[in-house]
N, C-alpha and C positions, 0 to 999 in steps of 0.2 A: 504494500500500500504506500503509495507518494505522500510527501510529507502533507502537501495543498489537502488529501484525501482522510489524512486524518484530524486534523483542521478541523474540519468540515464535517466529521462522528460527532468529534468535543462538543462544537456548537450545537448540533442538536439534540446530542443527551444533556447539557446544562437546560438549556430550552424547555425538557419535558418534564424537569421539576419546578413542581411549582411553586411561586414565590413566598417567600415568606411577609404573612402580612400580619403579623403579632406585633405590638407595640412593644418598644424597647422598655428592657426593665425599670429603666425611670421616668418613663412615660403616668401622669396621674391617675389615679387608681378609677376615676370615670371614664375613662376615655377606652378601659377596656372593654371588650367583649363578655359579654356574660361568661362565658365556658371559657375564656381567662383571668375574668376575674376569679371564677372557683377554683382555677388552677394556683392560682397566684395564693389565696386564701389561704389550701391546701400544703403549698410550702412552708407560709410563715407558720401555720401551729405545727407543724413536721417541725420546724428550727428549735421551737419554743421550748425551753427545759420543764421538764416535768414539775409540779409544785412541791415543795418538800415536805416533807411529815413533820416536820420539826419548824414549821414555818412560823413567825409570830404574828398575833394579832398588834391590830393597831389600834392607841398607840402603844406602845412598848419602850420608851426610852430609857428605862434604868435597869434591863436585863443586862443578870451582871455576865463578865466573863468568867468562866466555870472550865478547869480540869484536871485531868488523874493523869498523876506520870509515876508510873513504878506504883501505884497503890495510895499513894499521896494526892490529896484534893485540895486545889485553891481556888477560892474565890476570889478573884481581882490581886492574885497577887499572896493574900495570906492562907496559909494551910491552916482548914478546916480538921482534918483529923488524918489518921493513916487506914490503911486496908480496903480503901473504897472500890465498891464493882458497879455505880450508875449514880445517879443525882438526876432532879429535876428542879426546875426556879421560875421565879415569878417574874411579872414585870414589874416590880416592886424592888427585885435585888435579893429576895428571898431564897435561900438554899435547902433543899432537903435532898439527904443520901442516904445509902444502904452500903453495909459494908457487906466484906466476905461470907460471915459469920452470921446475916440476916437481920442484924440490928439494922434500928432505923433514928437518924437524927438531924436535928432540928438547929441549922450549922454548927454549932460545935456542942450543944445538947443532945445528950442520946434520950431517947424519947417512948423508944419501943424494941423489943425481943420480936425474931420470929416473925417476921413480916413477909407474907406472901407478895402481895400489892402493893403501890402505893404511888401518888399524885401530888400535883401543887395546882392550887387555881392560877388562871393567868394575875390577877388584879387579887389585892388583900393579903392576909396572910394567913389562908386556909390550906390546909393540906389532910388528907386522909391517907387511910391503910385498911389493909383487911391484914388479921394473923392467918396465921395454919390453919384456923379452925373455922375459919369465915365469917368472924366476928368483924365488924366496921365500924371504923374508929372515925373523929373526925375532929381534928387538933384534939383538945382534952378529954372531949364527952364521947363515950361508947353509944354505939347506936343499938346494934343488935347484929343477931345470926342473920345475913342475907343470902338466900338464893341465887339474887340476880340484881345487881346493880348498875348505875349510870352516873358517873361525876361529871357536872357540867364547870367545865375550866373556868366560862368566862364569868358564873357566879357563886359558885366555890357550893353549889348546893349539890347532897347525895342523893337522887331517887335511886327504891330499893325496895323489892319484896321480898318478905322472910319466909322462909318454908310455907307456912300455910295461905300464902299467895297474897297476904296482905300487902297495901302499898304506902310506904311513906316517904315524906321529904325530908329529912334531916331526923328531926323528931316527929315533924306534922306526920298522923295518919288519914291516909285517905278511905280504903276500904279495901276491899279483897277484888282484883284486877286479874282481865283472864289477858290483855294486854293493854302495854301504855306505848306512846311514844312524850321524848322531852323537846322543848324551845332550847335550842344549844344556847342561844344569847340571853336569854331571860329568866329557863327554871322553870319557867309551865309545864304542866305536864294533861296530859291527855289520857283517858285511860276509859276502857270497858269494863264492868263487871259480869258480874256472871249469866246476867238476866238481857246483857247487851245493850246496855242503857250507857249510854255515854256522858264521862265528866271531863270537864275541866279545874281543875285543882278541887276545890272543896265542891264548886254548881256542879247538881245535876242540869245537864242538856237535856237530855232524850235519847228514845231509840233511834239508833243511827243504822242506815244504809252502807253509807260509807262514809270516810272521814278523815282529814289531815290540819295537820299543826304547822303556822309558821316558824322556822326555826329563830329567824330574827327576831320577829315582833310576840310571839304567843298565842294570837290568835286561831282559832280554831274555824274550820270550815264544813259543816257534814251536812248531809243530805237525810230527811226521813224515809219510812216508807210509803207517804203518800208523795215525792219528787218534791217537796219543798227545801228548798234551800236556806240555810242560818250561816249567820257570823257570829259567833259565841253562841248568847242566849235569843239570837232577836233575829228574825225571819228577813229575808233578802230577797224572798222568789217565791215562784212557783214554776211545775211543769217542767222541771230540770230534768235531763239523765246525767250530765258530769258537769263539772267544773273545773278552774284550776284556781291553785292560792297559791299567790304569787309572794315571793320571799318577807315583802312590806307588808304583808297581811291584805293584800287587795283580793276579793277574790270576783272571779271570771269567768262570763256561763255563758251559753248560744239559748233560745228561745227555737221553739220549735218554725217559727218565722226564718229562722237565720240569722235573727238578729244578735249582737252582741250587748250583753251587759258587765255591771262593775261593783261591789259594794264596799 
């Protein structure tokens, strides 16, 4: 083949690709293509690092700096005690650890023996424990034998039901709970008993259909069995099959119209 003749391949195999009509990566984020802009989307959370477990609420300014070298724990610099295996802290500068040997102590206060569990709120200076035997403690006062527990960080409050399925907050008793869920920012708690009658902390609601709790705000959202819809204690609707409750406590239903509503 002549050089003119292969020339003349190149140009028309470049020719039968087709052009690239994508907007250059810093072209503004309107300008794209629908199915580039989701392409585009799709990289940046792909980039994005995962949120960490250990992440702080905000705000958070006086978590102190906290570590173990060799066994040895410092808070900002001064050693707390020897033999440490974990610590957690407050946003307050509050330190609680656990050494080798199961003890647990309240920075340089030993506090407790034999500690299976144990936590710090984000804010104040609460912290709990369960022993070996599933007793729950919480800073000085003993609560009881729990089954099944819930520490919420951001208000230092314990829900917890003892063996015979009772449910309390700290000390409050609510009743006997076949399940609850908690407001992770507030400490409300949600809960069915036996008969399926629905509470929010101490109110009875009613029977409920179905039901959810804002974790921000507290508020509750459930449906009866005639489709009427409540926000706490106080009716929002009719004629509902679902809703959504939105983190602020708004909640959000379609009418059998299509329409949207809000309470």
């Amino acid at each position: 083949m002549t050089t003119r003749a292969a020339l003349a391949c190149l140009c028309l195999s470049l020719a039968a690709v087709p052009a690239r009509t994508e907007a250059p990566l810093n072209a503004p984020f309107d300008a794209l293509s629908a199915a580039t802009r989701a392409a585009r989307a799709d990289m940046i959370l792909a980039r994005r690092p995962p949120a960490s477990a250990d992440a702080l609420p905000e705000p958070c300014a006086d978590f102190p700096v906290v570590h173990i070298r060799d066994g040895d724990i410092y808070k900002d610099g001064e050693l707390l005690g020897r033999a440490a295996s974990s610590y957690k802290a407050s946003c307050e500068g509050l330190v609680v650890w656990q050494d080798a040997y199961g003890d647990l102590y309240r920075e340089k206060r030993r506090v407790a023996d034999r500690v299976a569990q144990y936590d710090v709120a984000w804010h104040g200076d609460v912290f709990v424990w369960s022993d070996s035997y599933g007793e729950l403690h919480r800073n000085g006062e003993h609560l009881g034998r729990a089954a099944t527990y819930t520490f919420v960080k951001y208000t230092g409050d314990m829900v917890w039901k003892d063996g015979w399925g009772v449910l309390y907050r700290n000390r409050e008793q609510f009743g006997r709970a076949d399940r609850y869920a908690v407001a992770g920012r507030t400490g409300d708690v949600a809960w069915v008993d036996g008969f399926g009658t629905l509470h929010r902390n101490d109110q009875e609601l009613g029977r409920a259909q179905s039901w959810a709790i804002s974790d921000r705000t507290g508020v509750v959202g459930w449906l009866d069995g005639f489709r009427r819809l409540y926000k706490n204690g106080t009716q929002v609707g009719s004629g509902v099959d679902q809703f959504t409750l939105r983190e602020d406590g708004k909640l959000i239903w379609m009418d059998a119209w299509g329409r949207y509503h809000s309470a």
